[in-house]
N, C-alpha and C positions, 0 to 999 in steps of 0.2 A: 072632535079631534081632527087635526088638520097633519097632511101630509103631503110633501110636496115630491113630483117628479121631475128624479133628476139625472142626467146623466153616470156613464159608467165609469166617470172620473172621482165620484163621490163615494163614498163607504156607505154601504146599506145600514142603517144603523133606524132609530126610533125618528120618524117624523120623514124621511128619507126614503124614498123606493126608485132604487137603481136597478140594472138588470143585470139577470146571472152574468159575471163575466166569463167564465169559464165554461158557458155554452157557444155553440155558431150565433154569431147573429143572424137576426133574421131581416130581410129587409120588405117593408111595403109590399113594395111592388111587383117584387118576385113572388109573394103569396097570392095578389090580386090575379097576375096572369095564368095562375096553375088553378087554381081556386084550391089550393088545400090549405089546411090551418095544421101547425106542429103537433106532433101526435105528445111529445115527453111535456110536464108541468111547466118544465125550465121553460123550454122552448116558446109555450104557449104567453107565458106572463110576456116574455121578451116582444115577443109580435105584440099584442094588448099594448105593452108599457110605449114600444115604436110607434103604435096606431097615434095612440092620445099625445105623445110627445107632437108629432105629426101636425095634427090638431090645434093643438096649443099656437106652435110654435106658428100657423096660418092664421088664426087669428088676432095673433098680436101684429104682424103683418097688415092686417085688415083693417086694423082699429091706428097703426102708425101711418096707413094714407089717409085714411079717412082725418084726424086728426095730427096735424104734424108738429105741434105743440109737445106730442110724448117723445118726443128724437130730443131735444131738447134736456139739456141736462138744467138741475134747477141753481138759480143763482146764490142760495140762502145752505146756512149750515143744517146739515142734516139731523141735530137735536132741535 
C-alpha cells in the first residue's frame, strides 16, 4: 500500500498523511538546536512528517540539477 506525504492543505483521508492541524507546528530547526523531540503523539508525527517532507522535498532538488530535463514540462498528452 502506498501513501503519500502531503501537505496541511490536503484532508487526511486513506492514502494521504497530512499533519495534525490543530497542533503548533513544529519546525526542523528549532528541534535540531534544542535537541528535544515533542513529548505529545500530535506533536511527534508532525516533526517526523516535517523531517521526511524536508527530505523529499531536497532531494528532488538534487535530482532537478543533476538532470534538468525533469524542470521541463513534457510536450505529449498526459493519456
Amino acid at each position: 500500500k502506498k501513501n503519500y506525504i502531503v501537505s496541511s492543505g490536503y484532508s487526511n483521508m486513506q492514502g494521504f498523511l497530512s499533519p495534525f492541524c490543530d497542533r503548533v507546528t513544529y519546525q526542523t530547526q528549532e528541534f535540531r538546536r534544542s535537541r528535544r523531540i515533542p513529548e505529545e503523539h500530535e506533536g511527534l508525527f508532525n516533526h517526523r512528517h516535517s523531517s521526511l517532507r524536508n527530505v523529499i522535498e531536497r532531494c528532488f532538488r538534487v535530482l532537478k540539477a543533476r538532470f534538468p530535463i525533469l524542470k521541463l514540462t513534457p510536450p505529449y498528452d498526459v493519456k
